[in-house]
N, C-alpha and C positions, 0 to 999 in steps of 0.2 A: 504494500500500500504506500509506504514513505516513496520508492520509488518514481510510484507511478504519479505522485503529489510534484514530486520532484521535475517530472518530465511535462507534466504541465505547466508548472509554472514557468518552468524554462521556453517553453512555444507558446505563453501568454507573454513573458516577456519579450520576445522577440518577434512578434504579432504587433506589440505597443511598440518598440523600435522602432518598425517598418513603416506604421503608422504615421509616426510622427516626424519620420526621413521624407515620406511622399508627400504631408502636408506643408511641412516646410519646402519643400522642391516644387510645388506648385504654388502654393505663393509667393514666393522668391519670384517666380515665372512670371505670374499675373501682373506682379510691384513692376514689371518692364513690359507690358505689352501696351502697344499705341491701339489695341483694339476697340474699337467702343467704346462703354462706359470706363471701360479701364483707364482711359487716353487724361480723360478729366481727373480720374480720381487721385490717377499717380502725378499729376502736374500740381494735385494741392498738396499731394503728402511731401512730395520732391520741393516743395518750394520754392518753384517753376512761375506760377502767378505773381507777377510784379507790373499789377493794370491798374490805371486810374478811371476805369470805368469798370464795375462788374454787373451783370445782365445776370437776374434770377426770374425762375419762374417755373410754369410747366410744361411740356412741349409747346407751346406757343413761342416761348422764350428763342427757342435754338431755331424755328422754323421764320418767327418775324425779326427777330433783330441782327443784324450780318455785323462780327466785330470790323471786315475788312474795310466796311462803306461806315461805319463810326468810326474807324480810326482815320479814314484818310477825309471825312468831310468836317471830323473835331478834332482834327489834330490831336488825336491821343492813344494811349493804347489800352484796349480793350480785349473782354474776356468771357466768352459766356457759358454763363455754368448750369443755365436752362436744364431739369428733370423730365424726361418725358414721364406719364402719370405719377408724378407725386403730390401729396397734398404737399400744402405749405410749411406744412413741421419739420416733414425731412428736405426740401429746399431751406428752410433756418437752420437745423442739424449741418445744412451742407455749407452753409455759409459759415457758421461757426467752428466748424473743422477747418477752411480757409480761411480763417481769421487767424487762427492759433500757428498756422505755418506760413502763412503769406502777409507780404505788408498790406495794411490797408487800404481800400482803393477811395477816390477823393469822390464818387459819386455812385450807388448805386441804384439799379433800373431795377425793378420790379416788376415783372409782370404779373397780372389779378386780372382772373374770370371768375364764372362760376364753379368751374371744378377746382380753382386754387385754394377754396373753403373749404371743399367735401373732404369729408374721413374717408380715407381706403385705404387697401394694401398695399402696397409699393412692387412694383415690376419691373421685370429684370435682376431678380433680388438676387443674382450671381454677384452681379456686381460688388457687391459688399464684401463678400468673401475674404480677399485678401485686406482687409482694413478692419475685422471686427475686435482689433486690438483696441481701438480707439472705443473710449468710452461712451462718448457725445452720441456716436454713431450706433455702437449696441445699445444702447440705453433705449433709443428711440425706434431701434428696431424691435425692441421684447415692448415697446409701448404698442406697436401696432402690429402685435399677435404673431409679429414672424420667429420660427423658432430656428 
């Protein structure tokens, strides 16, 4: 019996190893892809955003405001950090996470509809993955039921 005690904990311990090699190894991976959601998330973790205009909102955001025709008709530089479906909490959550690593920007746009009120769930919830180190971020995620 000790044995056999013996041999499983030794293939639960290296079961969790394995575990915790892959997870690290893919988000390591994720922290450098310009894919998608990724592209935004790791330019705030990275410290990358350094714009005096930032553009929030929910997909409305990323689909009406162009930073290239804001920067070149305001002479400034610009950033948009637009969610497509989220409510307004996790675009706050997201501004706040870019506050904590990027300078501040001298003017923020807002975008507000209808749905920028509504409670829901947040989509594309991959996205999050490689950042639920960040507290701001889990916090508001276990507030809106994702586990």
């Amino acid at each position: 019996m000790k044995a056999f005690l013996i041999k499983v904990l030794f293939f639960t311990t290296l079961l969790l190893i394995g575990a915790f090699a892959v997870d690290f190894t893919l988000e390591k991976g994720l922290r450098k892809s310009r894919a998608g959601d990724f592209s935004d998330w790791n330019d705030i973790f990275d410290s990358n955003i350094n714009s005096d205009v930032i553009v929030l909102g929910n997909s409305r955001a990323p689909c009406g405001f162009s930073p290239q025709i804001l920067d070149s008709v305001l002479c400034v530089n610009s950033y948009n950090l637009g969610m497509v479906a989220h409510p307004f909490s996790m675009q706050y959550v997201r501004f706040k996470v870019f506050e904590k690593y990027n300078k501040k920007p001298r003017v923020i746009i807002q975008n507000i509809d209808f749905f920028t009120l509504a409670q829901g769930h947040p989509m594309h919830k991959e996205q999050f993955l490689p950042y639920l180190h960040e507290d701001l971020l889990k916090n508001e995620l276990k507030k809106m039921g994702v586990s």
